[in-house]
N, CA, C and O atoms as a Maestro MAE file, in Angstrom:
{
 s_m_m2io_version
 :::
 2.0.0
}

f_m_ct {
 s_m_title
 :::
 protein
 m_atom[276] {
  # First column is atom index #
  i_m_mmod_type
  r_m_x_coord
  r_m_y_coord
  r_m_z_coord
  i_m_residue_number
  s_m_chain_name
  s_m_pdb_residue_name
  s_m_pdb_atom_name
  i_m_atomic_number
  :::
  1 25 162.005 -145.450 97.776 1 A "UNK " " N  " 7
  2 3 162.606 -146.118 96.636 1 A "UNK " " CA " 6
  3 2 163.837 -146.907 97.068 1 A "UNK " " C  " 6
  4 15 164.155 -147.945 96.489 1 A "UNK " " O  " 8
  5 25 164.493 -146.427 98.045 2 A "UNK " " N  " 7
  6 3 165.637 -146.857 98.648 2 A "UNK " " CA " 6
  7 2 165.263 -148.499 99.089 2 A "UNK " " C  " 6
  8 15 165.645 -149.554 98.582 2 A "UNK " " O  " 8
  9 25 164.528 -148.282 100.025 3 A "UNK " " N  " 7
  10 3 163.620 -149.208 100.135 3 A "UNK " " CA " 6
  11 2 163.606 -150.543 99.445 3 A "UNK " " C  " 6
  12 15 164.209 -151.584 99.704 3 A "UNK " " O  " 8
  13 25 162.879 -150.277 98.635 4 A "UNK " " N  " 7
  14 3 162.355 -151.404 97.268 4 A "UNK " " CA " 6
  15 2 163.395 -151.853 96.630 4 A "UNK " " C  " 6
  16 15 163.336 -152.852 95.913 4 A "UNK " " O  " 8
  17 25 164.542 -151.115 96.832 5 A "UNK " " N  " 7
  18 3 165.746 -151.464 96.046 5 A "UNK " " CA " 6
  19 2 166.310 -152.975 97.370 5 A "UNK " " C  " 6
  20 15 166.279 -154.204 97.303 5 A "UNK " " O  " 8
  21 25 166.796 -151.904 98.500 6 A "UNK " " N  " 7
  22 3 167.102 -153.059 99.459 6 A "UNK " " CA " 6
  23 2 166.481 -154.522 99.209 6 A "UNK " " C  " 6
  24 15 166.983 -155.608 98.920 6 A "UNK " " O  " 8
  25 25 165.343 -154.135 99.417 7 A "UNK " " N  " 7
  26 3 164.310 -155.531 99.495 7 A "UNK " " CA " 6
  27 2 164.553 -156.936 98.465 7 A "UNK " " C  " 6
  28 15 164.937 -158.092 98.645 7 A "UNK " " O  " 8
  29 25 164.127 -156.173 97.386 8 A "UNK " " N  " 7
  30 3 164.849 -156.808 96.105 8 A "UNK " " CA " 6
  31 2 166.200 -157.297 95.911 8 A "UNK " " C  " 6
  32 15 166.511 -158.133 95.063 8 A "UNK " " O  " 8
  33 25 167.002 -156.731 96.745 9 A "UNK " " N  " 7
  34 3 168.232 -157.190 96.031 9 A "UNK " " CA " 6
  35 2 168.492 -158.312 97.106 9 A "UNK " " C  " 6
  36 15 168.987 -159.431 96.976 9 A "UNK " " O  " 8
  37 25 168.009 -157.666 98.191 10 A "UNK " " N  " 7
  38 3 168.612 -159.280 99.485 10 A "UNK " " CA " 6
  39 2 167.564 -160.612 99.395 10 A "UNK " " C  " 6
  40 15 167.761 -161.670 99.994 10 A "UNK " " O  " 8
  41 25 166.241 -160.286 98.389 11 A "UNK " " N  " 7
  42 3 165.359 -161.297 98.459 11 A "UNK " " CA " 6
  43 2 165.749 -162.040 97.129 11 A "UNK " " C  " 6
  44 15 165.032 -162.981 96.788 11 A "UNK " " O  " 8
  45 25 166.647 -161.752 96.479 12 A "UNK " " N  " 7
  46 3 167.460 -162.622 95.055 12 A "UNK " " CA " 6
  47 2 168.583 -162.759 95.536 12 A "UNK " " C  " 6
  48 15 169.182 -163.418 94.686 12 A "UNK " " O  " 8
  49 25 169.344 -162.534 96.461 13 A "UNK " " N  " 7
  50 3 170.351 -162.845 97.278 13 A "UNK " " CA " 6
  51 2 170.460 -164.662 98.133 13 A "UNK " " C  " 6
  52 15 171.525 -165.251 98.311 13 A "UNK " " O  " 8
  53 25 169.454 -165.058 98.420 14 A "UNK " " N  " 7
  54 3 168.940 -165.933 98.787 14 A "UNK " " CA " 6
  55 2 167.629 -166.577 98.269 14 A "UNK " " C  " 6
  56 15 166.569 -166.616 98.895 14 A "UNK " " O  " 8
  57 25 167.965 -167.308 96.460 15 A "UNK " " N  " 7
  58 3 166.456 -167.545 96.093 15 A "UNK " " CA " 6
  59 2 165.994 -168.584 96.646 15 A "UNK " " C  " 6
  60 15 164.765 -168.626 96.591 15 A "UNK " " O  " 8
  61 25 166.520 -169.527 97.207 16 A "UNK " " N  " 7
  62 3 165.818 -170.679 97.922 16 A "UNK " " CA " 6
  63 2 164.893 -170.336 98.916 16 A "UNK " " C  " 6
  64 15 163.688 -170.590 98.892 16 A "UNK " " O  " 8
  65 25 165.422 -169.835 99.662 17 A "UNK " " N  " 7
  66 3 164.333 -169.366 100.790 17 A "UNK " " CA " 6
  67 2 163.565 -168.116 100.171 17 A "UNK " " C  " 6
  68 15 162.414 -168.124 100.607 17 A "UNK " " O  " 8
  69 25 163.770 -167.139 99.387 18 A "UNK " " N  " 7
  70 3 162.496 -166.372 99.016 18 A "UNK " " CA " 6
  71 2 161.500 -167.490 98.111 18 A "UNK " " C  " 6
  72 15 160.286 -167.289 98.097 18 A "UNK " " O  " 8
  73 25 162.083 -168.667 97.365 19 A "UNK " " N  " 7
  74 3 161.133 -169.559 97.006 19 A "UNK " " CA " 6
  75 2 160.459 -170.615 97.790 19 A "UNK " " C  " 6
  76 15 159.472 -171.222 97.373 19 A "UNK " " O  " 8
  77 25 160.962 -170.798 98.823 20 A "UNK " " N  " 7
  78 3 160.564 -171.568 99.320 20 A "UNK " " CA " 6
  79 2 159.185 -170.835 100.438 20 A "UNK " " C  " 6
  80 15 158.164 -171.425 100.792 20 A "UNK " " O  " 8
  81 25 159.673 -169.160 100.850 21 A "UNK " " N  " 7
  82 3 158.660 -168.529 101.350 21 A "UNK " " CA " 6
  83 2 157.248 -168.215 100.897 21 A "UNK " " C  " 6
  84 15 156.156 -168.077 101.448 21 A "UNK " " O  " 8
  85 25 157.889 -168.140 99.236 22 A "UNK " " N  " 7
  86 3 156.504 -167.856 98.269 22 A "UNK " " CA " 6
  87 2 155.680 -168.824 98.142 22 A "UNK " " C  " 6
  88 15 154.524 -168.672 97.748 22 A "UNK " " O  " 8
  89 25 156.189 -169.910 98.462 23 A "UNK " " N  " 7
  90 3 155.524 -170.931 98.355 23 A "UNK " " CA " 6
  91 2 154.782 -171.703 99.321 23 A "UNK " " C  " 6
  92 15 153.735 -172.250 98.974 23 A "UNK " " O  " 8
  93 25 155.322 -171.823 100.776 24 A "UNK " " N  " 7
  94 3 154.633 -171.373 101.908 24 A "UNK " " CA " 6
  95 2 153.289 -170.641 102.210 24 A "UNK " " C  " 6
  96 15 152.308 -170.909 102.904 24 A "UNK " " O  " 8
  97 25 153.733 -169.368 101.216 25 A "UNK " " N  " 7
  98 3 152.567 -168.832 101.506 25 A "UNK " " CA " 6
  99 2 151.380 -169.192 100.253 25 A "UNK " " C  " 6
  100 15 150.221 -169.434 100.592 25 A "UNK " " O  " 8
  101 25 151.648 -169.197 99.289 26 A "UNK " " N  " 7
  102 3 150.570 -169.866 98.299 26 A "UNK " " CA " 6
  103 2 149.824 -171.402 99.509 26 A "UNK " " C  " 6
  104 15 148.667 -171.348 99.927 26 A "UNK " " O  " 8
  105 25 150.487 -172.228 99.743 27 A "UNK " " N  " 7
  106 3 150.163 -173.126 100.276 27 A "UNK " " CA " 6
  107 2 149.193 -172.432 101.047 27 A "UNK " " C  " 6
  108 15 148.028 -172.334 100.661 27 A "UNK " " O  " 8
  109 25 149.597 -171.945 102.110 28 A "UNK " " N  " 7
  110 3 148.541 -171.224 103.391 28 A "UNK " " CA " 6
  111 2 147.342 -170.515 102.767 28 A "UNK " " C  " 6
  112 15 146.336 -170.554 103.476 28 A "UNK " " O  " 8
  113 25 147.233 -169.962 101.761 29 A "UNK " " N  " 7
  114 3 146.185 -169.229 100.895 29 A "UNK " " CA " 6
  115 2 145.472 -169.840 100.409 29 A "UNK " " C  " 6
  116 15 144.369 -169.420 100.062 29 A "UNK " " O  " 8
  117 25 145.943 -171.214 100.201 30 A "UNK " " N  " 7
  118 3 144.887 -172.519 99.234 30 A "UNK " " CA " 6
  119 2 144.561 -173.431 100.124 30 A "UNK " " C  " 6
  120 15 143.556 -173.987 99.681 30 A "UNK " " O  " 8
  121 25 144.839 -173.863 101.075 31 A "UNK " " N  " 7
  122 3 144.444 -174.300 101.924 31 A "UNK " " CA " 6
  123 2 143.324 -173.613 103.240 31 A "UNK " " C  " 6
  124 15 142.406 -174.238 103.772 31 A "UNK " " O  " 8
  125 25 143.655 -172.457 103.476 32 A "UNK " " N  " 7
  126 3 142.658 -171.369 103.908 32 A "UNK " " CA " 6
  127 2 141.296 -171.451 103.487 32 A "UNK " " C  " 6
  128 15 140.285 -171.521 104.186 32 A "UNK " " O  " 8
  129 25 141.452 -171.428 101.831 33 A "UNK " " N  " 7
  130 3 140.512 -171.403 101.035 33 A "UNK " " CA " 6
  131 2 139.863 -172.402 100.961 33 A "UNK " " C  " 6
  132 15 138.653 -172.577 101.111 33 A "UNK " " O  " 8
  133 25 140.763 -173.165 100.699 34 A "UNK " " N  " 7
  134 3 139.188 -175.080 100.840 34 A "UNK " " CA " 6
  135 2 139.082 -175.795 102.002 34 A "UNK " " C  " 6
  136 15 138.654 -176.949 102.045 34 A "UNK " " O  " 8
  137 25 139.504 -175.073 103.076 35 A "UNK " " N  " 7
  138 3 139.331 -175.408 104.670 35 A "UNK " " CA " 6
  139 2 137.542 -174.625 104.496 35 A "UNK " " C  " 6
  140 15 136.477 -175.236 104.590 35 A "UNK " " O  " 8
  141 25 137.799 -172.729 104.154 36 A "UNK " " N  " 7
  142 3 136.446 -172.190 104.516 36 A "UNK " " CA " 6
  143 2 135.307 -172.716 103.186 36 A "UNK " " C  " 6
  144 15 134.104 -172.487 103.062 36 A "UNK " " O  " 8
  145 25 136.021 -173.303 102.523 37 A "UNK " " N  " 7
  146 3 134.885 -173.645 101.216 37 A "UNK " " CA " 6
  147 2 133.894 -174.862 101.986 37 A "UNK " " C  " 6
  148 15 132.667 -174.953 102.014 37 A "UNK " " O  " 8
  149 25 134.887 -175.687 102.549 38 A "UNK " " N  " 7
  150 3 134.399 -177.233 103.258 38 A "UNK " " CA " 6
  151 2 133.325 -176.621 104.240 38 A "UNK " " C  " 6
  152 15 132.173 -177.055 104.240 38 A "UNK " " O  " 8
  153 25 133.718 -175.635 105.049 39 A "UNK " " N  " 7
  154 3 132.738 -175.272 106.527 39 A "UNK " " CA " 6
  155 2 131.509 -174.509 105.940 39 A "UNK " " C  " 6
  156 15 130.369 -174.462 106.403 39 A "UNK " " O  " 8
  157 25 132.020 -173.904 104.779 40 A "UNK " " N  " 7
  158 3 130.519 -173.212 104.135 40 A "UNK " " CA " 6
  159 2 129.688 -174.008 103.675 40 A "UNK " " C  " 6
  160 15 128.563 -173.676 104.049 40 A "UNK " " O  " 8
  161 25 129.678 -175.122 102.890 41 A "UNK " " N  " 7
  162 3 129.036 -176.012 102.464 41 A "UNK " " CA " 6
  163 2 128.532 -176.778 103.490 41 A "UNK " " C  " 6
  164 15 127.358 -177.144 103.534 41 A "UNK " " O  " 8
  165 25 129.629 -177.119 104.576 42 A "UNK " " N  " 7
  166 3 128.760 -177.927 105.442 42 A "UNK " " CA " 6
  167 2 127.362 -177.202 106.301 42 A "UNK " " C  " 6
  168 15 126.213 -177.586 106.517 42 A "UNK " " O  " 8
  169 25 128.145 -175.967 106.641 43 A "UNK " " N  " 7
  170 3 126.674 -174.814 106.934 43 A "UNK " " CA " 6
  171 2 125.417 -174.664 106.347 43 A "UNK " " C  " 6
  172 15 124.341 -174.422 106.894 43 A "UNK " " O  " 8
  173 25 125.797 -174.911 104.649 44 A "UNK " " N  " 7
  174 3 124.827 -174.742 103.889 44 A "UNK " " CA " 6
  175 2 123.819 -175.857 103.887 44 A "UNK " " C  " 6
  176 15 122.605 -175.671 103.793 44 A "UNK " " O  " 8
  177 25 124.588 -177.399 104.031 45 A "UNK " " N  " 7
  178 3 123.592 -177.978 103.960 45 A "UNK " " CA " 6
  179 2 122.393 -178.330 105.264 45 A "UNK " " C  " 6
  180 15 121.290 -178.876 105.302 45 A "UNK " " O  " 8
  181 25 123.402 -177.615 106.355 46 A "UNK " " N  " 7
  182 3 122.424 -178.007 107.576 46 A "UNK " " CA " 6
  183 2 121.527 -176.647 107.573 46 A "UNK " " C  " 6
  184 15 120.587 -176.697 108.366 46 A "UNK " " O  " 8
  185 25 121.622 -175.666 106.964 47 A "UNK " " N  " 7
  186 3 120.304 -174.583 106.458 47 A "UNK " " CA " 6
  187 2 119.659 -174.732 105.886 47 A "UNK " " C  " 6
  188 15 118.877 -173.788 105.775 47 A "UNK " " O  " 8
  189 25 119.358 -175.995 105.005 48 A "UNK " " N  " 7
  190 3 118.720 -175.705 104.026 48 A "UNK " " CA " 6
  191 2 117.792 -176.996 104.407 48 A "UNK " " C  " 6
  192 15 116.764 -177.283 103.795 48 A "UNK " " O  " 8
  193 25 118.283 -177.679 105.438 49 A "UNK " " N  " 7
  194 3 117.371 -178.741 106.032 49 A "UNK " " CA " 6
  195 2 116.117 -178.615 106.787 49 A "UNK " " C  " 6
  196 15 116.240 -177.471 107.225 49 A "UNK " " O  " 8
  197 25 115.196 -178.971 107.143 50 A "UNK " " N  " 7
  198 3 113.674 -178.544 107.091 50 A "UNK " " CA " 6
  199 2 113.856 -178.820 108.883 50 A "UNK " " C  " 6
  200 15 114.273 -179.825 109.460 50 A "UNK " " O  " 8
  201 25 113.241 -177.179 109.591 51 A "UNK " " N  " 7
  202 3 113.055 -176.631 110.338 51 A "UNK " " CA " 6
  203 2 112.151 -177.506 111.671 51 A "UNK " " C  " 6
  204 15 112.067 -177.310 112.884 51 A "UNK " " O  " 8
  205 25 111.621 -178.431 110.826 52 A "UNK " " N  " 7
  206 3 110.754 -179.654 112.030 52 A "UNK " " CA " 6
  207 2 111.323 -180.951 111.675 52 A "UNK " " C  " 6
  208 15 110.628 -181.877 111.258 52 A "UNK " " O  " 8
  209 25 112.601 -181.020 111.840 53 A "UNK " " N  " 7
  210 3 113.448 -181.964 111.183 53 A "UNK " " CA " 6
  211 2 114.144 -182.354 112.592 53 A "UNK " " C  " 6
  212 15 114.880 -181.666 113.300 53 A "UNK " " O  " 8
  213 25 113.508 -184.151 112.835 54 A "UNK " " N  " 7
  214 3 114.696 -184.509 114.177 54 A "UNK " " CA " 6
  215 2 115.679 -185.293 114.135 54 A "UNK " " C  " 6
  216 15 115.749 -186.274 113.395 54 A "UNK " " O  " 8
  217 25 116.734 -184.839 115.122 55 A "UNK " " N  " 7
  218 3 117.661 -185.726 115.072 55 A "UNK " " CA " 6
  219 2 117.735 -186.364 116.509 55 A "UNK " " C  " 6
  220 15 117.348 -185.868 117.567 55 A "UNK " " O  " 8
  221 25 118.410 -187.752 116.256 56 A "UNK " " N  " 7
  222 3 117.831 -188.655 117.665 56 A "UNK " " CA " 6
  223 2 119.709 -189.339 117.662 56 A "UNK " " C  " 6
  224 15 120.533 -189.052 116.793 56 A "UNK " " O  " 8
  225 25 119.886 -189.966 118.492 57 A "UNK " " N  " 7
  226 3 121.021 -190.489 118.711 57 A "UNK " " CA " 6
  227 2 120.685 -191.638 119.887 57 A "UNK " " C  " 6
  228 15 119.615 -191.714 120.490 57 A "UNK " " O  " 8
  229 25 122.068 -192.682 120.108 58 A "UNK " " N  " 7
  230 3 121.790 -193.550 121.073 58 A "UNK " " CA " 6
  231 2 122.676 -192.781 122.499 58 A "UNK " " C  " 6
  232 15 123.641 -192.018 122.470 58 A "UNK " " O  " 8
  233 25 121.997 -193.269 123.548 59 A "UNK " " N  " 7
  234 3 122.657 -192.365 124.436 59 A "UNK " " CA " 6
  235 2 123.836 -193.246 124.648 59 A "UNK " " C  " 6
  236 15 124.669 -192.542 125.218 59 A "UNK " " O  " 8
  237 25 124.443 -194.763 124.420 60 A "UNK " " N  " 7
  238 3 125.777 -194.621 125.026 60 A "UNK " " CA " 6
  239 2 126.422 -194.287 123.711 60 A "UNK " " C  " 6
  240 15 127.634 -194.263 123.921 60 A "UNK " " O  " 8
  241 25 126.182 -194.033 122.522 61 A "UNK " " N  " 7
  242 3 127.608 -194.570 121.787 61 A "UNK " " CA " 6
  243 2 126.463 -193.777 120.145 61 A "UNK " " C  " 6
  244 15 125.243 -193.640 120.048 61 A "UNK " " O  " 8
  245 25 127.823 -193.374 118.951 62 A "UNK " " N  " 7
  246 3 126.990 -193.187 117.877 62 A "UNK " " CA " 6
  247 2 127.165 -194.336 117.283 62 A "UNK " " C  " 6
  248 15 126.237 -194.415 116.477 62 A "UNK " " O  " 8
  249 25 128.029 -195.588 117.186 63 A "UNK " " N  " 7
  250 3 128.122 -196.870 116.501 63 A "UNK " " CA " 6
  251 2 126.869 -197.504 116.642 63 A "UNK " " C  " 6
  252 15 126.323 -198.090 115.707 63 A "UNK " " O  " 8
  253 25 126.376 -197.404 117.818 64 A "UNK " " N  " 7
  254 3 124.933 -198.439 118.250 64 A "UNK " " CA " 6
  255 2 123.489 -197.937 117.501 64 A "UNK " " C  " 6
  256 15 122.774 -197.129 118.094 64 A "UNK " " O  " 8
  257 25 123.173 -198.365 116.414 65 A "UNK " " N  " 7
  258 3 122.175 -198.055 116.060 65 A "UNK " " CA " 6
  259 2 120.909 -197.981 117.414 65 A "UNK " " C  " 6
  260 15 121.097 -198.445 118.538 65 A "UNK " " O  " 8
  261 25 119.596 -197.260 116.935 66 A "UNK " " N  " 7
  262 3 118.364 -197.360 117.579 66 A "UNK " " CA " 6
  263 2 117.589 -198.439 117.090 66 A "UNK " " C  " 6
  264 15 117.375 -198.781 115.927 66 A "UNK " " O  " 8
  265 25 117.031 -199.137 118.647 67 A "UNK " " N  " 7
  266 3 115.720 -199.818 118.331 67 A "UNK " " CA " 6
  267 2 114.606 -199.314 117.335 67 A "UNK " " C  " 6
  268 15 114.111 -198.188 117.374 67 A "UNK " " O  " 8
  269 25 114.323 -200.183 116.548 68 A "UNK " " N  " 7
  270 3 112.801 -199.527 115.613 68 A "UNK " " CA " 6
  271 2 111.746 -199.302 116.399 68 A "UNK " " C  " 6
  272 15 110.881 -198.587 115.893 68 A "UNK " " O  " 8
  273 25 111.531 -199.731 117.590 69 A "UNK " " N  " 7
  274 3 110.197 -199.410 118.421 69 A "UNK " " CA " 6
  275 2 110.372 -198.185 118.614 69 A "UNK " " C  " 6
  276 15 109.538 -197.533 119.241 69 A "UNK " " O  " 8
  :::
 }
 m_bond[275] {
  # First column is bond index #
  i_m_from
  i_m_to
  i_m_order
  :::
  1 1 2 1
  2 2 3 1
  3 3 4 2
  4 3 5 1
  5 5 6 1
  6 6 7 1
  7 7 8 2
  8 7 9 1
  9 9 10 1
  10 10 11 1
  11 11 12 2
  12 11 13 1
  13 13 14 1
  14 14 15 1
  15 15 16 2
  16 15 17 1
  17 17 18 1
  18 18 19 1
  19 19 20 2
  20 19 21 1
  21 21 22 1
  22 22 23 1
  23 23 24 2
  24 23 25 1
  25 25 26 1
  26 26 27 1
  27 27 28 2
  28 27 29 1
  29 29 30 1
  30 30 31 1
  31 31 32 2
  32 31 33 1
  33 33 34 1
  34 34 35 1
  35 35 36 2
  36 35 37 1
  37 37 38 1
  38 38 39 1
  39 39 40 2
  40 39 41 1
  41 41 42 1
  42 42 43 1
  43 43 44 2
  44 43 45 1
  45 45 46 1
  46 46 47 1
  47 47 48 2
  48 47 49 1
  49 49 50 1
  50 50 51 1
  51 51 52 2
  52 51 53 1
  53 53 54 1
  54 54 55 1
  55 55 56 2
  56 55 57 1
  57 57 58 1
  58 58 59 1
  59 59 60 2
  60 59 61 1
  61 61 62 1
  62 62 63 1
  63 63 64 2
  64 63 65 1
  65 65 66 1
  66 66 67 1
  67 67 68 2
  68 67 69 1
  69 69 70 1
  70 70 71 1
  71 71 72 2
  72 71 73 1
  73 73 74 1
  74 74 75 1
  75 75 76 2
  76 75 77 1
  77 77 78 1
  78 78 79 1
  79 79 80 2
  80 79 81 1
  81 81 82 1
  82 82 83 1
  83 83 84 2
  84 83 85 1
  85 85 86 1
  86 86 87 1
  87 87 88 2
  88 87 89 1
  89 89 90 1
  90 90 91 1
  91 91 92 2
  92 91 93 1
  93 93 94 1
  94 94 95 1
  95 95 96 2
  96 95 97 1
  97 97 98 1
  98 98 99 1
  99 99 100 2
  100 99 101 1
  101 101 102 1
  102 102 103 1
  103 103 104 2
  104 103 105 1
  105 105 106 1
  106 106 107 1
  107 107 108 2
  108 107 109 1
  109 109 110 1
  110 110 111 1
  111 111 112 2
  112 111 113 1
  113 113 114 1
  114 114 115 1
  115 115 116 2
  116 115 117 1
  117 117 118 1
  118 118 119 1
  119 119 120 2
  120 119 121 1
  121 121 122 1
  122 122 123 1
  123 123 124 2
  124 123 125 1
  125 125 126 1
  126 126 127 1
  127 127 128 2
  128 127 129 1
  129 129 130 1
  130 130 131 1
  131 131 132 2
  132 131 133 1
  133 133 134 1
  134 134 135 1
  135 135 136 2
  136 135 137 1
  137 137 138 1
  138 138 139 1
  139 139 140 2
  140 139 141 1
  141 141 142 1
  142 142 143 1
  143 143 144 2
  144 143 145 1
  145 145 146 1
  146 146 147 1
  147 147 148 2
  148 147 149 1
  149 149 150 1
  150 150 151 1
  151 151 152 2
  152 151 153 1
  153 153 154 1
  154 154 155 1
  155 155 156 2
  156 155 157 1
  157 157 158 1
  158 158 159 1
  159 159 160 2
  160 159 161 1
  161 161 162 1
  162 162 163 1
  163 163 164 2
  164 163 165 1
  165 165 166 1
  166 166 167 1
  167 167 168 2
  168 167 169 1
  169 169 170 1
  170 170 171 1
  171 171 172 2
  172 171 173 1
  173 173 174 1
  174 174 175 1
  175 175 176 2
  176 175 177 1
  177 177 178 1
  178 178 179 1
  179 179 180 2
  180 179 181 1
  181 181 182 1
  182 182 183 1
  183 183 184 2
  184 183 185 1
  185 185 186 1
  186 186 187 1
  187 187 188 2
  188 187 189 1
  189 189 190 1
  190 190 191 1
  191 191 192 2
  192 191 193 1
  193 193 194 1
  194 194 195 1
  195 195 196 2
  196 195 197 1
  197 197 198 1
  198 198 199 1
  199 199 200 2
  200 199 201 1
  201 201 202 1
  202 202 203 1
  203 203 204 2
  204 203 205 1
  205 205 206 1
  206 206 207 1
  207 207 208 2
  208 207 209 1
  209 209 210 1
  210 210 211 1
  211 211 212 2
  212 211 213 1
  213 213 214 1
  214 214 215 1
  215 215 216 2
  216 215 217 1
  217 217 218 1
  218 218 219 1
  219 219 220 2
  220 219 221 1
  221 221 222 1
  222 222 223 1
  223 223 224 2
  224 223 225 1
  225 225 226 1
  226 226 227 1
  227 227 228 2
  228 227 229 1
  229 229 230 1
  230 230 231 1
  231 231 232 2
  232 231 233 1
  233 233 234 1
  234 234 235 1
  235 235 236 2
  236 235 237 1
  237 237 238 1
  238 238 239 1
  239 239 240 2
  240 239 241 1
  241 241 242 1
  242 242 243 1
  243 243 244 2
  244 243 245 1
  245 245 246 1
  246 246 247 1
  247 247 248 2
  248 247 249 1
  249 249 250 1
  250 250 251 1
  251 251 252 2
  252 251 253 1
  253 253 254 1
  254 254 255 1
  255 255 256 2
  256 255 257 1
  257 257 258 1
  258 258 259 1
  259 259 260 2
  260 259 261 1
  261 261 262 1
  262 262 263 1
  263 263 264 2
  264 263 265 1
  265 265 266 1
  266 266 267 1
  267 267 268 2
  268 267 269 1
  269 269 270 1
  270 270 271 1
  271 271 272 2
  272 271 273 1
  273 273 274 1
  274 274 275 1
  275 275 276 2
  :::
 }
}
């Protein structure tokens, strides 16, 4: 209990930086979150793409389209 008291009283002691920490960390938590939302979706859609499905590329460069022959 001693504890919780300390904590509290030195973290309203300095509200800028306990606000500015809380907020820090919200940031890092929401951003976390639609960083792994983006990589799941992108996962999802290359699973759900059909199994005899090719992909071709040009060998010098990806700008250079392929010949139609």
């Amino acid at each position: 209990m001693y504890f919780l008291k300390l904590i509290v009283r030195n973290a309203f002691r300095h509200r800028l930086r306990t606000g500015l920490t809380a907020l820090g960390i919200v940031v890092a938590v929401l951003a976390f979150g639609l960083l792994r939302t983006v990589v799941d979706a992108w996962y999802a859609g290359a699973a759900s793409a059909s199994a005899t499905r090719l992909v071709t590329r040009n060998a010098i460069s990806l700008v250079f389209s392929l010949p139609l022959t």
